[in-house]
C-alpha positions as CSV (number, residue, x, y, z in Angstrom):
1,X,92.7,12.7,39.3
2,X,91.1,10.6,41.7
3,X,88.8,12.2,44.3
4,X,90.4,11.7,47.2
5,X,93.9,11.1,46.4
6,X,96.6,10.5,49.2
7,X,100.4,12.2,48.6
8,X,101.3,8.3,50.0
9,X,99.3,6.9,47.2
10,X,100.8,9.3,44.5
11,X,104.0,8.9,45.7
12,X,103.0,4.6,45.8
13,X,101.8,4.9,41.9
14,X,104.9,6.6,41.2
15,X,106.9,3.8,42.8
16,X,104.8,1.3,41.1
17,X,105.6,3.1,37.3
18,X,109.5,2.9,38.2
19,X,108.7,-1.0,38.6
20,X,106.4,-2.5,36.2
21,X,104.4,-2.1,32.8
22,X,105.3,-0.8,29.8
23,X,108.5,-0.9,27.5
24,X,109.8,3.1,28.1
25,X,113.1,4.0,25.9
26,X,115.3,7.4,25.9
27,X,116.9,8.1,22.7
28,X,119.4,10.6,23.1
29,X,121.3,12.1,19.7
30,X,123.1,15.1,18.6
31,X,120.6,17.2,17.6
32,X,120.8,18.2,13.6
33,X,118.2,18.9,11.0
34,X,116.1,16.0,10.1
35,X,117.2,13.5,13.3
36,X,114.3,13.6,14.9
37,X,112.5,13.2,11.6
38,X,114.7,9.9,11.2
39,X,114.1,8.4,14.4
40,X,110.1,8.8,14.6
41,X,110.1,6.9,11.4
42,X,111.8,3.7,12.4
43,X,109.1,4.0,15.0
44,X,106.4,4.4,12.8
45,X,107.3,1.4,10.4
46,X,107.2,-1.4,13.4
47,X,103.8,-0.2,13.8
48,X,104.3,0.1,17.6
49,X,101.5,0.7,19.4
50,X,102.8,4.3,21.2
51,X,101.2,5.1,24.3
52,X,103.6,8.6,24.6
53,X,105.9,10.3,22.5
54,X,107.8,13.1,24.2
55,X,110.5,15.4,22.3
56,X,113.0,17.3,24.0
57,X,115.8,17.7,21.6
58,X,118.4,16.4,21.9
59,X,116.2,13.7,23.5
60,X,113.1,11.5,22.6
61,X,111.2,9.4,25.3
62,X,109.1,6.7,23.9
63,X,106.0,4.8,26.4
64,X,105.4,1.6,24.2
65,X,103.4,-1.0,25.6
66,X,103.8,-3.5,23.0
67,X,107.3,-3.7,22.6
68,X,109.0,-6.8,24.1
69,X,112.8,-7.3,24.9
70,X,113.6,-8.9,21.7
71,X,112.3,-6.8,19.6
72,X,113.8,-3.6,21.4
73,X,117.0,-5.2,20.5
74,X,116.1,-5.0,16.8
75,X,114.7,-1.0,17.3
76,X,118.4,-0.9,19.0
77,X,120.1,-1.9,16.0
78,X,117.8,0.1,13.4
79,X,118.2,3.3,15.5
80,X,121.8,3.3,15.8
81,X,122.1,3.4,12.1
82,X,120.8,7.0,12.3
83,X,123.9,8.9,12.0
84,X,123.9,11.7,14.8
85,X,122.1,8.8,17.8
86,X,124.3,8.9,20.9
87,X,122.7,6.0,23.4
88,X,119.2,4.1,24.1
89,X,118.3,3.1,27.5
90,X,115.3,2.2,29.0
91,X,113.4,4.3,31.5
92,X,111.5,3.5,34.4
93,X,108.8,6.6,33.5
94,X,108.6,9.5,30.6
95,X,109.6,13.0,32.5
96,X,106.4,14.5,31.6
97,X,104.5,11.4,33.3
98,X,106.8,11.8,36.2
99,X,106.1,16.1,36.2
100,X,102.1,14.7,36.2
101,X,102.4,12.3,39.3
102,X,104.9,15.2,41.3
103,X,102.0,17.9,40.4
104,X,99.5,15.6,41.8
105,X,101.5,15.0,44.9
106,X,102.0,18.3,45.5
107,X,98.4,19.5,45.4
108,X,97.4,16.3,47.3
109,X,99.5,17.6,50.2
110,X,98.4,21.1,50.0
111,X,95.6,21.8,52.6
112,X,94.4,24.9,51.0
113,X,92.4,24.8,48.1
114,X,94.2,25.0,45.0
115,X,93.7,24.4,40.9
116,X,96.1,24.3,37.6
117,X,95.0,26.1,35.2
118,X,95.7,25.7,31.3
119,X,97.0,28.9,29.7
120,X,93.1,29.6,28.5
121,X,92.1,29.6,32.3
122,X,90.4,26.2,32.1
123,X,91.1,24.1,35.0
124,X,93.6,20.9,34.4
125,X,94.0,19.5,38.0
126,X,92.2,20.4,41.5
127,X,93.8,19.0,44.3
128,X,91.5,17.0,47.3
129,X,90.5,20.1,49.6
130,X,89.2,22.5,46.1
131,X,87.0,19.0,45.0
132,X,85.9,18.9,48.9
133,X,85.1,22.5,48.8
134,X,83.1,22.8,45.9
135,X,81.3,19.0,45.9
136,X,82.7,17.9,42.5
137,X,85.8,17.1,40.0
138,X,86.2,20.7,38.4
139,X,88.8,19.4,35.3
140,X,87.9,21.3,32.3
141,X,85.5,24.2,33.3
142,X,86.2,28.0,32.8
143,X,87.6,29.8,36.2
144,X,84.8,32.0,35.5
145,X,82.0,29.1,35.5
146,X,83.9,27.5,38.9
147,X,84.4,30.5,41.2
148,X,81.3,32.2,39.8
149,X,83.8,35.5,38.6
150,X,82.4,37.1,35.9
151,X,85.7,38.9,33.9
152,X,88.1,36.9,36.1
153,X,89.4,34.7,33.1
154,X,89.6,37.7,31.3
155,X,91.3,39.2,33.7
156,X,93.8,36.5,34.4
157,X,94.8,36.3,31.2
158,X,95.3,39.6,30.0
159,X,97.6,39.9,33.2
160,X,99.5,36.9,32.3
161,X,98.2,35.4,35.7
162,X,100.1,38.0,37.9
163,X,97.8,39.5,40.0
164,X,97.5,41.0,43.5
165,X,95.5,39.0,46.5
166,X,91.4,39.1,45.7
167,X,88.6,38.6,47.7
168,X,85.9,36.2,46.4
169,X,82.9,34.4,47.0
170,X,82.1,30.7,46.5
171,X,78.9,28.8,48.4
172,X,78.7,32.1,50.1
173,X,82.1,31.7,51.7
174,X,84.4,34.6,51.9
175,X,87.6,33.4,50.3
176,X,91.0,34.9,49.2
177,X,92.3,34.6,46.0
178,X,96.2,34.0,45.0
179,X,97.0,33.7,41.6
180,X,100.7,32.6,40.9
181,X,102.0,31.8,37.6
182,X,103.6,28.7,36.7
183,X,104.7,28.8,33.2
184,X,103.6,31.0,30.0
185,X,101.1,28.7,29.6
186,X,99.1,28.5,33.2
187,X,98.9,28.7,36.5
188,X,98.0,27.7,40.5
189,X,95.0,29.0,41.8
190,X,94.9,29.1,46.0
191,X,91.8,29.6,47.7
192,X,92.4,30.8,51.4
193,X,89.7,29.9,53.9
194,X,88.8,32.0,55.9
195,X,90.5,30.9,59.1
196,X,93.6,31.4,56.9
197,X,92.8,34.9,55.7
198,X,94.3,36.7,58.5
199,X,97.6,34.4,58.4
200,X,98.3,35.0,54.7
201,X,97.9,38.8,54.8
202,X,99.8,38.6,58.6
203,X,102.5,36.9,55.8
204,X,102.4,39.0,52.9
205,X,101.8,42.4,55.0
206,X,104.0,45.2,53.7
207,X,105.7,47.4,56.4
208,X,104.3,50.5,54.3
209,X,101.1,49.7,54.9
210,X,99.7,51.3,57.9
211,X,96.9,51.6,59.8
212,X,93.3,50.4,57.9
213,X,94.8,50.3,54.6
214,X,96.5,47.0,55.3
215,X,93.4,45.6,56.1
216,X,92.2,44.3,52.3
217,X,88.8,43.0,50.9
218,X,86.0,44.9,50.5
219,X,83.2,42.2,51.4
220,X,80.1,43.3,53.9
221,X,81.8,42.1,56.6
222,X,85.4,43.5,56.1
223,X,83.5,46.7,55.6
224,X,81.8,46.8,58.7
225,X,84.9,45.3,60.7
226,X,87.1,48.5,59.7
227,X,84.0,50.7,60.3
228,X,84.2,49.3,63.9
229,X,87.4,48.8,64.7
230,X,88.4,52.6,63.5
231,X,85.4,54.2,66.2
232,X,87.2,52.3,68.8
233,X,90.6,52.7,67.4
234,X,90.5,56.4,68.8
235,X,89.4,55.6,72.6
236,X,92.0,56.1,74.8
237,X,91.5,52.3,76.4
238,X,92.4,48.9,76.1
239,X,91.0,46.5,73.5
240,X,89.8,42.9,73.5
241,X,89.7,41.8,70.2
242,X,88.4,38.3,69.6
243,X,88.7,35.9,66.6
244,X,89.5,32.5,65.6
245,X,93.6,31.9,65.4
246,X,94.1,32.9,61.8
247,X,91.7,34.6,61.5
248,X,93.7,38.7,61.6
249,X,93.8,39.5,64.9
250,X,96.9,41.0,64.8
251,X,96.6,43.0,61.7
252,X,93.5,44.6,63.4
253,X,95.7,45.3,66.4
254,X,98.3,47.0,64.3
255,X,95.7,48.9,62.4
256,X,93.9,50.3,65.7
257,X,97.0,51.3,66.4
258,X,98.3,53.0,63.9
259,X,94.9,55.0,63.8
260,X,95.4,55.6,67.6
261,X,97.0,59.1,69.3
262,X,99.5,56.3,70.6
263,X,100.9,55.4,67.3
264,X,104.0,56.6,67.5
265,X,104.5,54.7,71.0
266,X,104.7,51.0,71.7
């Protein structure tokens, strides 16, 4: 992935992979034992040079640079001698290819910080604003060696990747944690900044969570925000509470309220 990658010029390669290089051929069949077998070897005695093989049965997809009109004509011919293969057209680009380019302009249009990671909880792609973040490309370290999160991987993987909202640290920033499954084998990794901290949890907040307790994170300074806000919380006077939009003000409204003698009134 490049570092600073535009969703425009993702979206531009992807245009430009529907138009030009490479011979790309579907092979569809009906799938019985021993057809796919059958069909890699034609392949493999024209000694095509094969950029991508993907198999999705009933289906091949085939990225071969080398191959030229004429002698797809021929591989035409040879393949529909396999008994069982259906049709062979030619593709502007391989699914998986075009899954890669959507992922990446996806994350490229994500503000947040966010990573895939592989089902061993190594990172695979970071999009533009985790790179910016953390100063570098990230693509192949441990989750524990990026986020500095001793037992995170361990964690993550154990709990196949479901697990609730986490506070952590990185360059000494307070950041939230979302983990979200995307397969059996991985997962997205968003990293709320802190100006967004107070918008997710406004988001995700449960309406059985009252008072303090739907305040979460236990950082220094979440500490010593509900140790505040609950001595105040039981004045019988309005509150000013300050912040950054984003940032939770209206959870910590809700919260000194519910801890109030007026919770029970609007």
């Amino acid at each position: 992935m490049s570092p600073n990658p535009s969703p425009q010029g993702i979206l531009a390669a992807l245009f430009v992979a529907n138009r030009q290089g490479p011979m790309r051929i579907h092979v569809s069949f009906i799938d019985r034992v021993g057809i796919t077998q059958e069909v890699l070897a034609i392949l493999g005695g024209r000694n095509l040079n094969l950029d991508a093989v993907e198999m999705v049965p009933p289906n091949v997809y085939i990225d071969a640079p080398t191959l030229s009109h004429q002698m797809l004509e021929e591989l035409k011919d040879a393949l529909f001698r396999v008994r069982g293969v259906e049709a062979i057209t030619v593709v502007d680009i391989l699914p998986g290819q075009r899954r890669h380019l959507q992922l990446d302009a996806l994350l490229a249009a994500m503000t947040d910080p966010v990573l895939a990671l592989d089902s061993a909880g190594h990172v695979l792609l970071a999009n533009p604003a985790l790179i910016a973040l953390i100063g570098r490309e990230p693509a192949g370290e441990s989750i524990d060696e990026l986020l500095v999160a001793p037992g995170l991987q361990t964690t993550l993987l154990e709990n196949g990747f479901r697990l609730p909202l986490r506070e952590i640290t990185l360059n000494g920033e307070a950041l939230l944690l979302d983990a979200t499954p995307i397969t059996e084998a991985g997962a997205l990794i968003t990293l709320y900044l802190p100006s967004r901290i107070g918008e997710r949890l406004s988001a995700l907040h449960h309406d059985h969570a009252e008072g303090f307790d739907a305040l979460l994170g236990d950082s220094a300074a979440i500490r010593t925000l509900k140790a505040r806000a609950q001595r105040v919380a039981t004045l019988d006077a309005p509150l000013l509470i300050q912040g950054e939009t984003g940032t939770g003000k209206e959870l910590v409204a809700r919260a000194c309220h519910a801890s109030s003698a007026r919770h029970g009134e609007p």
